[in-house]
C-alpha positions in Angstrom: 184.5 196.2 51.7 183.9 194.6 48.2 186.5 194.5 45.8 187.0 197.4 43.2 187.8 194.8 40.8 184.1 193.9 40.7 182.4 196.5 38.5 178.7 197.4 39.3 176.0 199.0 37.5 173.1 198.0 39.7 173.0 196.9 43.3 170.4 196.6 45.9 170.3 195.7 49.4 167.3 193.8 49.7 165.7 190.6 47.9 161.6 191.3 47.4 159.5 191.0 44.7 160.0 194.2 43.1 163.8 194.2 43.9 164.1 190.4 42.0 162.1 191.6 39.3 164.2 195.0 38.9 167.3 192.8 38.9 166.2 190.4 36.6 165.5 193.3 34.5 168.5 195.0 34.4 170.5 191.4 34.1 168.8 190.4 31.4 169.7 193.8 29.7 173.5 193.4 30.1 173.9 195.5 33.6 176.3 194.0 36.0 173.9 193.2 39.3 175.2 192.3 42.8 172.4 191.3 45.2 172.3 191.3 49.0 170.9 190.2 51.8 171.3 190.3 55.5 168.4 187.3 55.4 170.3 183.5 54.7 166.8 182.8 52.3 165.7 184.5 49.7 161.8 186.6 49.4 162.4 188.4 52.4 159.0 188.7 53.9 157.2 187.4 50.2 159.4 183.7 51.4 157.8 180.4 51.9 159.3 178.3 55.0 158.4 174.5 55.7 157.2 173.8 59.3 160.3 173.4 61.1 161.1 176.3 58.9 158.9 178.5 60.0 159.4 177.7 63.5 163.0 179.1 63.4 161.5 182.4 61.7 159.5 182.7 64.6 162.1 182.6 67.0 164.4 184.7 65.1 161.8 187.5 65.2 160.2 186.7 68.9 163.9 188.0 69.8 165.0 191.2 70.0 166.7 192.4 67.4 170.6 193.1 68.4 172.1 196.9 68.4 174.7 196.7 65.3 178.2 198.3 66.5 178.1 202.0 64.8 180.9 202.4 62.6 182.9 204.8 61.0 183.0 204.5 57.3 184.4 208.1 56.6 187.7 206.6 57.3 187.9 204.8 54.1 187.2 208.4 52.0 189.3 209.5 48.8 190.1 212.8 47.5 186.7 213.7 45.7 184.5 211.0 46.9 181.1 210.9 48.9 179.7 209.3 51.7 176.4 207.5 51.4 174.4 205.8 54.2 171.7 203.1 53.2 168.7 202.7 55.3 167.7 199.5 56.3 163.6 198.7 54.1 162.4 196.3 56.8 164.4 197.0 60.3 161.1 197.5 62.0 158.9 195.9 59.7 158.3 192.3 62.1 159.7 192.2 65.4 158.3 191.0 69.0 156.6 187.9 67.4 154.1 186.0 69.6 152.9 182.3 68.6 150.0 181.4 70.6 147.5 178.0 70.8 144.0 178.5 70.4 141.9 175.9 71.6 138.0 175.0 71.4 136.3 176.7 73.5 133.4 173.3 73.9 135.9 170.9 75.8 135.2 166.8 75.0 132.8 166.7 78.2 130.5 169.4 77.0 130.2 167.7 73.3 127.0 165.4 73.1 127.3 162.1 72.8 126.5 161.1 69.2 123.8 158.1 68.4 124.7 154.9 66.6 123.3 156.3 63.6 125.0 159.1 63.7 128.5 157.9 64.8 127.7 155.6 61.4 127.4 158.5 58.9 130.0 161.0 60.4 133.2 160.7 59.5 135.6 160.9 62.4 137.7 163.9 62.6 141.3 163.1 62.8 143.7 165.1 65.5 146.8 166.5 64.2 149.0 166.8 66.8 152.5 169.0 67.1 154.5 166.0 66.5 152.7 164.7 63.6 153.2 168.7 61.7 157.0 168.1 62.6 157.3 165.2 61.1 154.7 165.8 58.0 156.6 169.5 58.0 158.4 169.1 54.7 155.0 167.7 52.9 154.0 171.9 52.7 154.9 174.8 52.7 153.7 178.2 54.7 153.8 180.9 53.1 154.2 184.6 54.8 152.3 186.9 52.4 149.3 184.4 51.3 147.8 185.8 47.5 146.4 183.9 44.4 147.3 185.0 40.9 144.2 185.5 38.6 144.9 183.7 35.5 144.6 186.8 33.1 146.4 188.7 35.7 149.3 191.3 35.3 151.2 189.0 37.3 150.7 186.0 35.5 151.6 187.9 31.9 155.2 189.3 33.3 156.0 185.7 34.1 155.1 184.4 30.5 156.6 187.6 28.6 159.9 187.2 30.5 159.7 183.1 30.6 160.4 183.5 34.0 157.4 180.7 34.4 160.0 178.0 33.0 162.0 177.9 37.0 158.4 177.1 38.4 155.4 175.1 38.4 152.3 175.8 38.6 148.4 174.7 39.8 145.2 175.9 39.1 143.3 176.3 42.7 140.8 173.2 42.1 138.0 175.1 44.4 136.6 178.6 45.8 135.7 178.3 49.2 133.7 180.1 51.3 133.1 179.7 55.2 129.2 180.4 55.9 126.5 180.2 58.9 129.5 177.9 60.6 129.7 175.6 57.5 132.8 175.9 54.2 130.2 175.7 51.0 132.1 175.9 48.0 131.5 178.8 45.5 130.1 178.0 41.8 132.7 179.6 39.6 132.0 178.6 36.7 128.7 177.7 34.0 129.1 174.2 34.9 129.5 174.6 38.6 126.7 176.9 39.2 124.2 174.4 37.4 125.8 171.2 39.5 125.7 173.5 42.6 123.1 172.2 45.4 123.2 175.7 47.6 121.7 177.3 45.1 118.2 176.6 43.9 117.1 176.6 40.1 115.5 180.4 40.5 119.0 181.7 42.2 120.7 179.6 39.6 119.2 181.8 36.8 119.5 184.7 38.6 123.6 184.5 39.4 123.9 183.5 35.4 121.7 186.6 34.2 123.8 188.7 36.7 127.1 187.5 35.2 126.2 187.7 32.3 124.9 191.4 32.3 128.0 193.2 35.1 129.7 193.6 32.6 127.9 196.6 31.1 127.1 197.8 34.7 128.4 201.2 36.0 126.5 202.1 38.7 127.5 204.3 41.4 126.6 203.2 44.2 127.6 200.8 46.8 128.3 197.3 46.3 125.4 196.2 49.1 123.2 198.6 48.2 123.8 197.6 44.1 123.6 193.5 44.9 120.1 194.3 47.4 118.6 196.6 44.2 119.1 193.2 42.1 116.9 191.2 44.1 119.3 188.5 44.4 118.6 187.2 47.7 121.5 187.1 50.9 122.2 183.6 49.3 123.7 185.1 45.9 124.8 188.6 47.5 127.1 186.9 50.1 128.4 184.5 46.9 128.9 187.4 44.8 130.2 189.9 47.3 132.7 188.1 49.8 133.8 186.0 47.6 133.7 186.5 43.4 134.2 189.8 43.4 136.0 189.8 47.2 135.3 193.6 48.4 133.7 194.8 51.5 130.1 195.6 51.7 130.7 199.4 51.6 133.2 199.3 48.4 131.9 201.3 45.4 130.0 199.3 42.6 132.2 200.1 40.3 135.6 198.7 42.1 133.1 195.3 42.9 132.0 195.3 39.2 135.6 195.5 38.2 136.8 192.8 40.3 133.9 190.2 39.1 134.7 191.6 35.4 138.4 190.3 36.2 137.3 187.1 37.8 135.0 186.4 35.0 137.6 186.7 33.0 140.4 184.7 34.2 137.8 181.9 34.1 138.4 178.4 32.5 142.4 179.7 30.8 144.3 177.4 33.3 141.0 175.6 34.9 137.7 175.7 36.2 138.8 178.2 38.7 140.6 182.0 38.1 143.3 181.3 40.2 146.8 180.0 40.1 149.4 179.5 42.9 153.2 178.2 42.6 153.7 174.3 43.7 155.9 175.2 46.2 154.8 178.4 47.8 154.8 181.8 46.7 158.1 182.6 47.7 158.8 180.9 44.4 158.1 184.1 42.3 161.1 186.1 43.9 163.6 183.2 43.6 162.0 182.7 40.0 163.0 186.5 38.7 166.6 185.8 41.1 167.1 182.9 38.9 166.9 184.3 36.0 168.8 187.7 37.2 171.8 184.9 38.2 171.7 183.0 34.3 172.6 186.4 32.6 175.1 187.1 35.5 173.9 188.4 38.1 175.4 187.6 41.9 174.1 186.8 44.8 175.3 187.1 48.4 173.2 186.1 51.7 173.9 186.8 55.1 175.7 189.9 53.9 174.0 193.8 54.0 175.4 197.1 52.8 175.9 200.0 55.2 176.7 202.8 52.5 178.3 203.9 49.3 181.4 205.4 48.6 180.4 207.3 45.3 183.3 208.8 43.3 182.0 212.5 42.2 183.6 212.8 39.1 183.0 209.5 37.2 180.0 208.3 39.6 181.6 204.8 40.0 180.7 203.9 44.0 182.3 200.9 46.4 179.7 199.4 48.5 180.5 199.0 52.7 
């Protein structure tokens, strides 16, 4: 049980996103903040792992999970005090994890044997094999919740407001891609790039700038497909447009896919050529980022720890953690 001689005004049992940005709140605002975690890493299921890394998360979660020993906490009641049991968030949130090797299916004796020419102009493809990942493993990172932040995003503002951004670094993603009829063609983001962009042709060029140029007075209501076909655009532009600039389905409403080009147009060309950033080092880097900040106005941290309950005094609402 944690001392009484460390006086609480905020504690959680869990270290998210929202929790590291609730405690970096309430730090920075003078309230005493004790953080824990059963996990020994920070981000919880927002975390980024290197190979070998990520390889002991996966066996950690491919194994059952072990019964805890029930105990009873009532013993340690005072005269006037409750008893208050804390769920666990995530208990059953990832369990049973299976890893599996996906091969092609054409094996090497299928594949045709290329011409002089050919073998000429084609690059070779490299193999990257199991050992070489182990030993490249600390050259990136893999993250377990993959998202971009757009530029002009809510996101992105918190981290500047707070100067949170200071404990991380930042890139701006270089290129949009898109994976189409079997081939990744990379998606004109901006002026320049849909001019210098040789999948489109000079009509569809003028065509994707007049539409740009004019959703943002849109408000049609009707569905994104139906709204891009109306256009004329041709499945060229439409697949662009709709997979991945505005990044809905094909049955979202026109307004929702209006809304997200609006906000891709306008994260445009602040950090880049593209909308997006992402942290250096993964985005597990935006939890630790807020717990940093949470730790510099005193706030404490304790891994590999968990609280089971609260014993909350009813008269002055002071509580020990268990």
């Amino acid at each position: 049980m944690l001392s009484d001689s460390v006086p609480l005004c905020f504690c959680t049992n869990y270290i998210c996103l929202a929790e590291s940005v609730v405690a970096a709140a309430c730090s920075r605002v003078g309230q005493r903040v004790l953080h824990v975690d059963r996990r020994s890493y920070y981000a919880a299921n927002w975390a980024s792992f290197t190979f070998t890394g990520l390889l002991t998360w996966i066996q950690q979660h491919q194994e059952e999970p072990e019964l805890e020993e029930a105990h009873d906490w009532s013993s340690l009641l005072e005269d006037g005090e409750e008893l208050i049991y804390l769920s666990n968030p995530d208990a059953a949130s990832i369990r049973n994890l299976q890893d599996a090797h996906m091969e092609g299916e054409e094996s090497d004796a299928d594949k045709p044997h290329p011409s002089a020419a050919q073998s000429q102009s084609e690059p070779t493809r490299k193999k990257i094999s199991y050992a070489h990942l182990v030993k490249e493993g600390r050259r990136f990172n893999i993250d377990l919740v993959s998202k971009l932040m757009y530029s002009r995003g809510s996101l992105v503002d918190l981290l500047i407001k707070s100067n949170v951004s200071r404990y991380a670094e930042f890139k701006n993603v270089s290129r949009v891609l898109t994976y189409r009829h079997g081939n990744i063609e990379q998606v004109p983001c901006s002026r320049a790039d849909v001019f210098a962009s040789r999948q489109l042709s000079v009509v569809e060029k003028r065509k994707l700038m007049r539409f740009l140029t004019s959703c943002v007075e849109e408000t049609e209501q009707h569905r994104a497909l139906r709204f891009l076909r109306d256009q004329k655009l041709g499945e060229n532009l439409e697949h662009f447009l709709l997979h991945s600039i505005a990044m809905v389905t094909e049955d979202a409403p026109t307004e929702d896919g209006l809304a997200a080009t609006r906000h891709f147009l306008r994260s445009l060309g602040r950090y880049g050529n593209t909308p997006f950033l992402f942290p250096v080092y993964g985005l597990g880097e935006i939890p630790q980022c807020f717990c940093r900040m949470c730790a510099v106005f005193g706030g404490i941290y304790c891994l590999r720890h968990s609280v089971h309950c609260l014993l909350v005094d009813k008269d002055t609402n002071r509580y020990k953690c268990c």
